[in-house]
N, C-alpha and C positions, 0 to 999 in steps of 0.2 A: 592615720587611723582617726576617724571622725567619731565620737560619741554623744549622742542627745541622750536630757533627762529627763522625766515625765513624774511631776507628783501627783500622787492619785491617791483613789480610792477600793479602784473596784469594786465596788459593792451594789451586784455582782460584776465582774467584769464580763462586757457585752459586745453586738455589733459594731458600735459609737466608737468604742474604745478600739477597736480593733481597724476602724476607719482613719481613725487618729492615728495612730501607727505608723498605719502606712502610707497618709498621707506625708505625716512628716519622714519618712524614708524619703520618699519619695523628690519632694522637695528641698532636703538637705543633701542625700546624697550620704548620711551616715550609715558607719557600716556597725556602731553598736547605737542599741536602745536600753537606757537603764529605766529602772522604774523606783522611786520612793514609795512606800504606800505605807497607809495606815493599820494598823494593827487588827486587835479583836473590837476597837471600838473608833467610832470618827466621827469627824469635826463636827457634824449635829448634833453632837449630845447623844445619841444614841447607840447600841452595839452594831457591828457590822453584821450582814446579814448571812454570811458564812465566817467561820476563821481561817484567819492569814494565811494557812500553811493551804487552805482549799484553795482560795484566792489566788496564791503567788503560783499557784500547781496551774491554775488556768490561765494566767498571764502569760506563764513562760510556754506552755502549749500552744498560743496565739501568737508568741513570735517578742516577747519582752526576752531580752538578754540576762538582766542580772537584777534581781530583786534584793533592795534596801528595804529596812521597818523604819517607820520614822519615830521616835520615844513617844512612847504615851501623850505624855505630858504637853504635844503638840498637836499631835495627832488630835486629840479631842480640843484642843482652841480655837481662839477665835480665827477669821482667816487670816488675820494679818500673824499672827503668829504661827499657822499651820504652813504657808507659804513661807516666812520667814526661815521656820525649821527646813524645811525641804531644800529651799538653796543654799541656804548653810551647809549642808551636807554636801549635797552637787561641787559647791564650791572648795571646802576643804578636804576632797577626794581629790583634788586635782586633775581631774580625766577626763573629767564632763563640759564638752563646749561648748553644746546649745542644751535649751530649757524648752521644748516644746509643750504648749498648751493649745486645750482649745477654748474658743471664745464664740458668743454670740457676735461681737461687733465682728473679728476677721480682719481688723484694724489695728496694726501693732502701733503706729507711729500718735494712735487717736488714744489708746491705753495707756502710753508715754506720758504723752500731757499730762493726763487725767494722772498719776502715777509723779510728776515733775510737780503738779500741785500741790500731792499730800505730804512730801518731800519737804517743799519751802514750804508748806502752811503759812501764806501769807494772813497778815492780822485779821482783813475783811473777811477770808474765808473762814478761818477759828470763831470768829466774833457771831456770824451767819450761822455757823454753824449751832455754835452756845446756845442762840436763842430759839434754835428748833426746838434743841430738847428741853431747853425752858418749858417752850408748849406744851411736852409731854410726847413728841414726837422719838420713833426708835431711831436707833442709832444708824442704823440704814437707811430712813425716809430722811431725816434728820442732814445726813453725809449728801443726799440724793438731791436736797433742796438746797446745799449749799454751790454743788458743783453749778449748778442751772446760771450762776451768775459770770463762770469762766467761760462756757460752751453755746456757741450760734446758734438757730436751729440749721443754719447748712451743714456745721459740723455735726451735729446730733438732733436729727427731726423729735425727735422724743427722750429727752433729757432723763425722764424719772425711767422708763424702760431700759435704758442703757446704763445706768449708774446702781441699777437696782437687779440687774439679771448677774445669776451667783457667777457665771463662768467670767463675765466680765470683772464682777468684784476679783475673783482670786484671780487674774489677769494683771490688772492694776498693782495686784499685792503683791506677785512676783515679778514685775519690774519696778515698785519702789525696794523690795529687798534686794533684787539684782543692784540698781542705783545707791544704797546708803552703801552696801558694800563694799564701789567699786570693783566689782567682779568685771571678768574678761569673758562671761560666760553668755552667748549672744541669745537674747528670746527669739522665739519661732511659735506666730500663732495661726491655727487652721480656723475657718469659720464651721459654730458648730452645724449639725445639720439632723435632720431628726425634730423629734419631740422636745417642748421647753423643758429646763433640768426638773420642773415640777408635773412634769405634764403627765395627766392621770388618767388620761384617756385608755380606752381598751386595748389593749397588747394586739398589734397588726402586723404579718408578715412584710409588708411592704414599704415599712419606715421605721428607722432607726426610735424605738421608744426608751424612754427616760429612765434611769437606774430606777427613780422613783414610782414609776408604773410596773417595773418589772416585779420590784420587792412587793407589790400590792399583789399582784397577780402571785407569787409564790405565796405569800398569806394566805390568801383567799381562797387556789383552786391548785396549789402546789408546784413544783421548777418543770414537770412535763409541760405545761401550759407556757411559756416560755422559752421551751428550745429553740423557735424561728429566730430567735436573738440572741442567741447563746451564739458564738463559733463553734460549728460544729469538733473543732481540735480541744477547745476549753470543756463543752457543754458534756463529756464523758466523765470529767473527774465530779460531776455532783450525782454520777448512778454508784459513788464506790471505789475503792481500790483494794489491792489485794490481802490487805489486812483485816479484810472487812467492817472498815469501819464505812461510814453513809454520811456525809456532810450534811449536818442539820440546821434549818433554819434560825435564828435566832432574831427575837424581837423586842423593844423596848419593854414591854410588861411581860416578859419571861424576866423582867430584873428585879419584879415587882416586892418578891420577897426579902430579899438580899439588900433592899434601900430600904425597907419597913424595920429589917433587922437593924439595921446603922445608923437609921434614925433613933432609935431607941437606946440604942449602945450610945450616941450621942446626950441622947435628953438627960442621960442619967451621969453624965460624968460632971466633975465639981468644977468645970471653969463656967465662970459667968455667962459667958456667950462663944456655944464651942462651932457653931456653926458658920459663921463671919470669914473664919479663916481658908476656907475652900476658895478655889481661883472662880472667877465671876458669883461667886457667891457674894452681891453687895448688902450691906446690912439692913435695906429695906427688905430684901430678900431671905435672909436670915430672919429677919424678926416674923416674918409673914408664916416663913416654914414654922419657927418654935411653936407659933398657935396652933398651927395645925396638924403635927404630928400624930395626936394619936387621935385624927379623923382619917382612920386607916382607908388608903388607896392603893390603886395601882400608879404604874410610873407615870403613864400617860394622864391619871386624875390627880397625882403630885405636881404636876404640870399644870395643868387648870386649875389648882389651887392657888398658887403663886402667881396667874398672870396676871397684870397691868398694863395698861395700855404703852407705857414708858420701856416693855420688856418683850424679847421678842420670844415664840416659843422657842428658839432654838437656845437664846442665850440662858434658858431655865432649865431647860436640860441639860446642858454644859453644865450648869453649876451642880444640875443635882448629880451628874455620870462624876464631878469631881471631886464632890462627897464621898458617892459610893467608893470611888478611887482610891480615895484618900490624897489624892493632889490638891494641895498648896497653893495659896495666891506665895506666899515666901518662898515655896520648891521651884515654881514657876520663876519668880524672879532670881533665882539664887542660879536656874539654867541658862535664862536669858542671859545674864551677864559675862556666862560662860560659851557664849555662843552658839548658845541652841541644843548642840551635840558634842557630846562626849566620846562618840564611838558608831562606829558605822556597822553596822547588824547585815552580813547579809543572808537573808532569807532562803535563797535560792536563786541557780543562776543555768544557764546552758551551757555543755562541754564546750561547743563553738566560741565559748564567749573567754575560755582560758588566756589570750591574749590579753583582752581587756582587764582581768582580775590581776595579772602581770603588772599593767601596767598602773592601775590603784595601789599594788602594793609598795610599788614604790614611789608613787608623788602623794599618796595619804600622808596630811597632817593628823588627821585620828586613827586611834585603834583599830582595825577591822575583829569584826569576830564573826568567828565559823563554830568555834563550842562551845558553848554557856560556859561548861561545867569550868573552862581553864582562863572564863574572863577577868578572875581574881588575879592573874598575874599580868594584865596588861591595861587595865585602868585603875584610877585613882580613887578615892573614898567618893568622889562626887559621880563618878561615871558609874563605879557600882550602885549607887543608890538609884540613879536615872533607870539603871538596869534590873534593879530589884523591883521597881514598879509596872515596869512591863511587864514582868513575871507575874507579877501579883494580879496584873490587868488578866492576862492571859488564864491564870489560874482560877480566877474568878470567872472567867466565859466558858470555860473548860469545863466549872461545877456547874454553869446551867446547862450545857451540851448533856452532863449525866445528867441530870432533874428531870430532860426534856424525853431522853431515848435510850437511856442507860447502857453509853457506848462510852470505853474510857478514851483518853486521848496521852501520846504520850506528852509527861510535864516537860517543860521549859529546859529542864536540867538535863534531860536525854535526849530530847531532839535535833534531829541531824538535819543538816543542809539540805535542801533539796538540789538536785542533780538531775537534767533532764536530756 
């Protein structure tokens, strides 16, 4: 029994996704597909543009086997820790053989290198690296002008394009966490195909278009304007299911209230500087936010408030979704050291897939949970709290979901497995 892992996002999951799939079926020869994905909110700082339980319902309708959540607390990180979390999982399930992703290069052996770099961090490379962001240069252009010094142009005709495109970055990430590891767990990369992961151009039946295009076109003109990208097996579950409830969009400045309120609940508490302590919240960043709190914005002009050219907008958003969160540079490190994950959540899985959930539950080094309500008797005070903020994340997308359509959902503590 052969099982590949896939960390993602779906947001939404689409043709691309579904391409991926099957490519790596295809090419491996596995006869399961598991999927990690991100919660109510991901790795850009921002909320996902349906919730998990819609998302994991069209995954596993296009042919994903068993749906993992990845802890909040990752899920919205940077990539090297969103990656990081994901094969930590993969790998302490025990089940999971390959890690398939896809990449713009399509070059696993060429992501190695580049991934064996960041690894040794040789001094030239830290040092190159130091004096970018000296200049004021981001931590991407910064990482991008340092690689230029290891790689040909035979190897890489376009140095800053390859070190700088996201699919390649979390490529790199998931073979330096597979490597510090030592994992047995072999990568498999597809070259992507389609639209760039930013690519904003008009939604076209006839090429795979970018999560990013599609979330704009649902914005803009609504998810019917997007079904050519939908699989037609996924694209059912956003008309509706039998409870009537209607999966609703959610956007960055639908948070807009909810982080005005926490600002304020913040400004007014008695520690000196209570805003420092959020993960990527760095104290030029905090002190930037403190001035500007009650020049009331939305999320998106909380955002243009705080940037500098030293910041990117994604790492501003990170820190403010870790505010609103209430995630910790200390909870963060306090997971990290605990190796990411506590307990393996699964989401939802396919009856066909009963074999494979067999065989997790016997080479899982972590908890599995299938019912909130009885996770109290199988993790630790550390694993409950990882899993209290999930709840919280959730519970909090759940109150904009009413704000938005005033459709309840059920909470964290009732919700059953999905089964398909």
């Amino acid at each position: 029994m052969k099982t590949i892992g896939i960390i993602a996002e779906y947001n939404p999951f689409h043709n691309g996704h579904l391409y991926l799939i099957n490519e790596l079926r295809a090419k491996t020869g596995a006869d399961f597909v598991v999927a990690a994905i991100s919660g109510d909110f991901v790795q850009r700082g921002k909320p996902a543009i349906y919730d998990k339980y819609t998302r994991t319902k069209m995954a596993l309708n296009a042919g994903i086997d068993l749906v993992f959540e990845l802890p909040a607390c990752f899920a919205t990180g940077s990539a090297e820790d969103f990656a990081a979390c994901g094969v930590a999982l993969f790998d302490r399930l025990g089940a999971v053989d390959m890690l398939g992703f896809g990449s713009e290069a399509g070059d696993r052996e060429l992501l190695s290198r580049a991934a064996g770099l960041l690894v040794r961090e040789p001094e030239e490379f830290a040092q190159t690296l130091q004096v970018h962001l000296k200049q004021g240069f981001s931590f991407p252009k910064a990482r991008a002008a340092a690689f230029r010094r290891y790689f040909s142009k035979t190897d890489v005709p376009d140095p800053d394009a390859f070190f700088s495109s996201p699919n390649n970055i979390l490529g790199i990430e998931y073979l330096k966490a597979l490597t510090r590891r030592g994992s047995s767990i072999e990568p498999v990369t597809i070259r992507r195909s389609g639209q760039g992961y930013h690519g904003m151009e008009p939604v076209k039946e006839d090429i795979f278009a970018s999560a990013s295009a599609i979330r704009k076109t649902i914005r803009e003109n609504g998810p019917s304007f997007v079904s050519g990208q939908i699989p037609k097996a996924a694209a059912g579950i956003l008309e509706g299911d039998a409870s009537g409830f209607s999966p609703v969009p959610v956007f960055s400045d639908d948070l807009t209230s909810l982080l005005n309120g926490r600002l304020l609940e913040l400004l007014h508490m008695e520690a000196s500087d209570p805003f420092s302590c959020f993960a990527d919240m760095s104290p030029e960043l905090a002190s930037r936010l403190r001035r500007n709190v009650l020049n009331f914005s939305s999320f998106s002009g909380r955002v243009l408030q705080l940037k500098t050219r030293g910041y990117t907008y994604t790492r501003i958003s990170r820190a403010l979704l870790h505010l609103l969160l209430g995630i910790t540079a200390e909870q963060a490190a306090r997971y990290k050291s605990l190796d990411y994950v506590c307990y393996g959540r699964i989401l939802g899985f396919r009856r066909q897939a009963a074999p494979l959930l067999g065989q997790i539950k016997r080479t899982s080094s972590i908890p599995l949970i299938t019912k909130t309500a009885r996770a109290h008797k199988v993790l630790d005070a550390d694993g409950l709290a990882m899993l209290q903020a999930d709840f919280h994340a959730s519970h909090l997308y759940q109150s904009v979901v009413f704000a938005k359509s005033g459709q309840s959902m059920p909470n964290e503590y009732t919700r059953s497995v999905i089964v398909c």
